[in-house]
N, C-alpha and C positions, 0 to 999 in steps of 0.2 A: 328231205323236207322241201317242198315248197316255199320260197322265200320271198316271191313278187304278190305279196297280199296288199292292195292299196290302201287295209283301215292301219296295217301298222305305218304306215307314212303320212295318214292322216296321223294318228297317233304323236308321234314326232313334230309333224309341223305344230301340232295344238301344242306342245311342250316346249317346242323354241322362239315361241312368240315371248315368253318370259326373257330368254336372253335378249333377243330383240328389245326389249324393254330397256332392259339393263344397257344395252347400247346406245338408246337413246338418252341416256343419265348419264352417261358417259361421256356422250360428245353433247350433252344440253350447254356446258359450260364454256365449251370454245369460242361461239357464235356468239353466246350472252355477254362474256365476260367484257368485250370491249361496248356494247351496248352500256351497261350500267354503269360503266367506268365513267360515260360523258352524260348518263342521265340530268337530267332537270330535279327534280326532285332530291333535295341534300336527305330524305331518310332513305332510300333506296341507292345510292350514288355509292361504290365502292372504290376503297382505296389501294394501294397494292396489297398490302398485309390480306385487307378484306376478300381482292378478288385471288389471292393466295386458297383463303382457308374456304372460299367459293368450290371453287376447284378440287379439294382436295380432303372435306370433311364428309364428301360421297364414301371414301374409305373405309373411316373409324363406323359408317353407318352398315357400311357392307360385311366389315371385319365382327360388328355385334351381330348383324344378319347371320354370319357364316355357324355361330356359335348355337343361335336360336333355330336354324336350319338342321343344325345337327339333330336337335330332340324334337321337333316335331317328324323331322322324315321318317323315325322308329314309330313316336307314337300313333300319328295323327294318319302317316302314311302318305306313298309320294303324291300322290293324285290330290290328295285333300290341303297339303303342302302347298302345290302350285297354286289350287285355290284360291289359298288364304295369302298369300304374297304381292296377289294384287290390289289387295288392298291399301298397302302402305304405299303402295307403288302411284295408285288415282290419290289416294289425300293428301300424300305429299306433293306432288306436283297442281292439287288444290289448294294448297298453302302457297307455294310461291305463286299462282294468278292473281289468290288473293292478296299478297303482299303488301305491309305497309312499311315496313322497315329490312333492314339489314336480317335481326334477328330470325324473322320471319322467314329469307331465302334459305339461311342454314338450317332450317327448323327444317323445312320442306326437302332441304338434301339430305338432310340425315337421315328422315324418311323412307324416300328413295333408294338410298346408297343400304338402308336394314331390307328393302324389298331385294334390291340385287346380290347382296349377301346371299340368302335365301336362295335365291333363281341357281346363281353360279354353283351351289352345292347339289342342290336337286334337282334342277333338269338332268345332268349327265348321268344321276342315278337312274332318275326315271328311265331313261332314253336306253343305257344299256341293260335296263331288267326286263323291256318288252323287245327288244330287237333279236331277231337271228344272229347265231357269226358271225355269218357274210356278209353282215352288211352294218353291221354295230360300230364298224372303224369309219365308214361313210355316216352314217346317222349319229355317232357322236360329235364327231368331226365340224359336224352342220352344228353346233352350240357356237363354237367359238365365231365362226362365221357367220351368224345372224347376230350377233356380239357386235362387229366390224360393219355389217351392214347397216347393223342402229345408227352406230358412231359417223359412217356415212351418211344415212340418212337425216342424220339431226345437225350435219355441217353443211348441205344440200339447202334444207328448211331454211334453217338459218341465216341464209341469201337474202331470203324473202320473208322471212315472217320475223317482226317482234318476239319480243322475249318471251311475253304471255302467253301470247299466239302459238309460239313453240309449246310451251309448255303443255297447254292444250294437244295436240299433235301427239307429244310422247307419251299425252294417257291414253290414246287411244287401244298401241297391239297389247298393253295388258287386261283392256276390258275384254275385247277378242279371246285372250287368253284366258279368260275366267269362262265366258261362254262356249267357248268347245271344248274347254277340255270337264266341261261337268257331262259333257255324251262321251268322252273317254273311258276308257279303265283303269282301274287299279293293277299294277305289276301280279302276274304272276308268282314271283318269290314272294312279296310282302303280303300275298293273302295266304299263301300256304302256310309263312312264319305267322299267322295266325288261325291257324287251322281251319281256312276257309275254303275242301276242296271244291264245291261243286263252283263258287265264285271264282276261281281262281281257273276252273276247265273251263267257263264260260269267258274268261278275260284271251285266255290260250286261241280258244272256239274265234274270236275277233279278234285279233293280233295274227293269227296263222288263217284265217279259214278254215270252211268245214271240210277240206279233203286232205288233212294233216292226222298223224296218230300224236292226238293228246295227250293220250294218256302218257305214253311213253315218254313225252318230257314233262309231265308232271311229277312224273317216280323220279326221272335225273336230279330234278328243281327240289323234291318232297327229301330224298337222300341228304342234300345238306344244307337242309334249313331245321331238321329233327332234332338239331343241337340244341341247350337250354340257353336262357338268354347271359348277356357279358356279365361278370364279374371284373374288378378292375383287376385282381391278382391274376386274368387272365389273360393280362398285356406283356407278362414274362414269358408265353407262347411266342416260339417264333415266328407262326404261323398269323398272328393277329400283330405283334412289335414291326415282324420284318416291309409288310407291306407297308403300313405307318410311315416308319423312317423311309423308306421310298418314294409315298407320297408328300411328305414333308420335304424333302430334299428336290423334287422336281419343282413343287413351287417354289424353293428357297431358287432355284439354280433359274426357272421364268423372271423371277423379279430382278435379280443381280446381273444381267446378261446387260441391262439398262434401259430397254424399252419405253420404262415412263420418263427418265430423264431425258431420253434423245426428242420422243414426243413431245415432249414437256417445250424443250426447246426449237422444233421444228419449225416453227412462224418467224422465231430470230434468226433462220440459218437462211430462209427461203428469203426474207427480208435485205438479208446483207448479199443473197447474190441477187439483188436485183429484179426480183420479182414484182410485178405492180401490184397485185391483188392476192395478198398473202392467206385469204383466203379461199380462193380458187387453189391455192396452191394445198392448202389442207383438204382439199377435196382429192387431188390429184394423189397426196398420200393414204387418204384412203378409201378409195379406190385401188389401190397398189393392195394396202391389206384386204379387201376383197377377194380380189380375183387372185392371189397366192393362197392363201383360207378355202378357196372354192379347190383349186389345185387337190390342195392337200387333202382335202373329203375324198375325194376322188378315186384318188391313189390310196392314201392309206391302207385301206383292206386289200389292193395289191403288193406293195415295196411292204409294211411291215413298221409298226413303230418306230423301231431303233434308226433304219433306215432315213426316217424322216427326221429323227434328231441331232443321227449325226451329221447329215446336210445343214441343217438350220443353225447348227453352233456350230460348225466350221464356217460358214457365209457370216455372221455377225461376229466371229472373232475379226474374222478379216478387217467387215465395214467397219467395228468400233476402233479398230488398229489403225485404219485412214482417219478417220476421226481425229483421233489422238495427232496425228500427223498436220493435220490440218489445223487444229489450233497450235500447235508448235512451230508451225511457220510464220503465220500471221503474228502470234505476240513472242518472240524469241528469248525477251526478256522478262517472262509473265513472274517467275520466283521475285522479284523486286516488286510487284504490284500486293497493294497494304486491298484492295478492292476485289472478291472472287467474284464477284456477277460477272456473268456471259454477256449483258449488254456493254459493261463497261471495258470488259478485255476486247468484243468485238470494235469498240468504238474507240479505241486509244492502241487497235494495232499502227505500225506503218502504212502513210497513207498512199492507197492502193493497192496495200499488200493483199488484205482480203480479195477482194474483186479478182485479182487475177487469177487466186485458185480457189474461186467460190466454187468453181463446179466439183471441185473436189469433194465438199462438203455434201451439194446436193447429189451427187452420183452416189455417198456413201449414206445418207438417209434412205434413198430409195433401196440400195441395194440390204441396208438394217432390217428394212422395214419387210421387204421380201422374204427373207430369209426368216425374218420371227414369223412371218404367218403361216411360210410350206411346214413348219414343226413345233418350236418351243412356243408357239401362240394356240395353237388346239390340241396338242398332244398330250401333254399334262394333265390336261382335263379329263381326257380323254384315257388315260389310262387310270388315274384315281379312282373313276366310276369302275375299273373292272377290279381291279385286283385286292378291293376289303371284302373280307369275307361278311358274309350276312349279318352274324347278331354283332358287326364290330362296325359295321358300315357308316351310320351315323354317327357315331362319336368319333371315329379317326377322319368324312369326309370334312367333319367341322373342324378340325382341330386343322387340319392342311387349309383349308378356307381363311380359316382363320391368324394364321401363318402369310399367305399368300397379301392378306389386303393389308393386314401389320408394315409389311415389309414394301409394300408399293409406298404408303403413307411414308413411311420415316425416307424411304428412297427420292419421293418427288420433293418435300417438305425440308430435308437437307441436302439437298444437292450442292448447294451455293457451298454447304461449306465444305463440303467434299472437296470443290471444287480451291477454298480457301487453302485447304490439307496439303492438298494434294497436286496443286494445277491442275487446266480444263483438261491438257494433255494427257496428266498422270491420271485423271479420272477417267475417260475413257479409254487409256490402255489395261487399266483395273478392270475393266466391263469386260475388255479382251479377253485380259485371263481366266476372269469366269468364266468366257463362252465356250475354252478351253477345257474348263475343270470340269464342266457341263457333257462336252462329250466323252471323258473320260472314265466319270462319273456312268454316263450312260451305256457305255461297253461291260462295264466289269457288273450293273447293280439292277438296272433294269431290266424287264423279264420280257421277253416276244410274246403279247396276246393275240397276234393273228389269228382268227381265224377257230381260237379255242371256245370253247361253254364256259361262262362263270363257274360251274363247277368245276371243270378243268384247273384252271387256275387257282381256284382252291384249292385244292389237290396236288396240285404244284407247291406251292407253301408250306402246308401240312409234309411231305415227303420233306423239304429243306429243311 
């Protein structure tokens, strides 16, 4: 087959402007958050609690997204899906321009965070039910990546523009993304599983071009989407359970590696070594997840999933293990300390003990932050989209979706007391060990899609 068709790359870009979206919701809050914190205005002015749940109520918005994401992708279908996701995506970010109160900005992130729900679950579907093979591990791969590009681009903006201003800005690639992808198509599988042939060789016909035999993978695709639709008594299949627990467990093993706590803290680590502009410095990290994200597309459909996971949790066991190191030097005595915040262990180490091995700290976010982007930052995603079989697709992508934002919320939201539990130290040698259990995890349970047909891989399952 023929594989360098330029509409399915159109195809793809019009599908990853929704994560792009989602990236800009994502990082809208970093830039903002110290803005509102010194506003003029006492009903917009936020407090720490406020600029907490600013922060971090994108979550519970995305966690219900993932769940609503799940029944429309079956019903509505993925094309119409994308859609209709941008809609939450401009009104909410028209709620906070308009903003007259506090209420009003979490109204509009909740918003947001249901539109990005949504995006995070069906783009990767879409993306891998019109892509060839050969190129499915590169073109999924590009979600997480226009993800971190957002995140970039909305700490870039945020230089220079006001909060409103921003927020303007970040409704911009979902209106884009309503406008091309309505000249898009509807996936191949999802019109057959409605017995739509001649719509579905016309989708193939643009997705491959006309010097492709259609037909021939229409019969591949028509083979196992014949099946009737889910029952839940048919979650006792191993063939429908086994994927599930697999993609529940990559997202459980992305969240716990510690990503958003390290993130979360990354302006306090950059700050205490000295940094002038701790904002520039958030551009510098990502940027880092950028171009390791770009890496990773790249390669993938050569080195091979596993490949890329088990680099990526081997490098963040390490970095979160200097971590650990590093707040155990600076506070020696932290078990005596009645106070877990990070600012205030940073601020009552021995004086100069920080500073001396700041670099240790910043050598080990960059090298965290690397390591999550070459694998356990796109891969994930990237494999959930292939391995649910068709009439199971949307109720198990949702349920890992929804898994996935769960477990970010309660992870950034109690960190401090983790950190109360456990010390800063015991906490991120905790994240160690996951990144640990992660690759271990990923040897014995996760399946090689290189390079297979979705129906391959079902087929794979069904045999198991």
């Amino acid at each position: 087959l023929r594989v360098q068709n330029g509409k399915l790359y159109l195809a793809a870009f019009s599908a990853v402007l929704g994560p792009l979206s989602f990236g800009f919701v994502l990082g809208y809050s970093s830039p903002v958050i110290p803005e509102l914190r010194n506003i003029n205005d006492p009903k917009l002015r936020l407090d720490s609690s406020q600029a907490s749940w600013f922060g971090s109520v994108v979550t519970l918005g995305a966690a219900a997204g993932g769940i609503l994401g799940g029944y429309l992708v079956d019903k509505a279908g993925r094309k119409l899906s994308l859609m209709l996701c941008s809609i939450p995506y401009v009104f909410g970010f028209m709620v906070i321009i308009s903003a007259q109160n506090v209420w009003m900005l979490y109204f509009g992130r909740v918003l947001t965070g249901l539109a990005s729900g949504i995006t995070s679950l069906v783009v990767p579907v879409y993306i891998s039910e019109v892509s060839h093979p050969k190129v499915r591990g590169m073109l999924g791969s590009c979600v997480q990546l226009m993800v971190v590009a957002g995140i970039l681009g909305a700490y870039v903006a945020g230089i220079i523009l006001k909060w409103r201003w921003l927020a303007v800005l970040c409704s911009v690639p979902s209106c884009i993304m309503l406008l091309f992808m309505s000249f898009m198509p509807e996936t191949p599988r999802f019109l057959l599983s409605q017995s739509k042939h001649s719509e579905a060789m016309a989708s193939l016909c643009f997705l491959r071009g006309p010097h492709v035999d259609h037909a021939w993978e229409c019969r591949q695709i028509e083979a196992s989407v014949q099946e009737e639709g889910l029952n839940l008594s048919e979650f006792k299949n191993p063939s429908v359970y086994k994927p599930l627990l697999i993609g529940m467990a990559l997202m459980f093993f992305q969240q716990v590696t510690g990503i958003n706590a390290v993130m979360f803290y990354a302006e306090t680590i950059f700050e205490d070594a000295n940094f002038k502009d701790s904002r520039m410095a958030s551009v510098v990290v990502g940027s880092v997840q950028v171009c390791f994200t770009a890496v990773a597309a790249l390669i993938t459909d050569r080195t091979g999933r596993k490949v890329l996971l088990y680099i990526s949790g081997i490098i963040m066991a390490l970095s979160t293990a200097l971590f650990g190191l590093y707040f155990k030097l600076i506070v020696p005595d932290q078990n005596n300390s009645s106070n877990p915040d990070v600012w205030y262990i940073l601020n009552s180490a021995s004086p100069g003990a920080e500073s001396g091995i700041s670099w240790l700290a910043v050598v080990s976010l960059g090298v965290f932050v690397a390591g999550f982007a070459l694998g356990w930052g796109p891969i994930p995603w990237l494999v959930i989209s292939e391995i649910f079989p068709l009439k199971s697709k949307g109720i198990s992508s949702g349920v890992c979706v929804l898994t996935n934002w769960v477990l970010a919320f309660l992870i950034t939201k109690e960190f401090n007391d983790f950190i109360g539990f456990l010390t800063s130290y015991g906490t991120f040698w905790l994240f160690s060990a996951f990144c640990c259990l992660s690759v271990i995890f990923t040897v014995f349970y996760v399946p090689e899609t290189k390079g297979q047909t979705l129906e391959q891989i079902e087929a794979h399952f069904r045999r198991s």
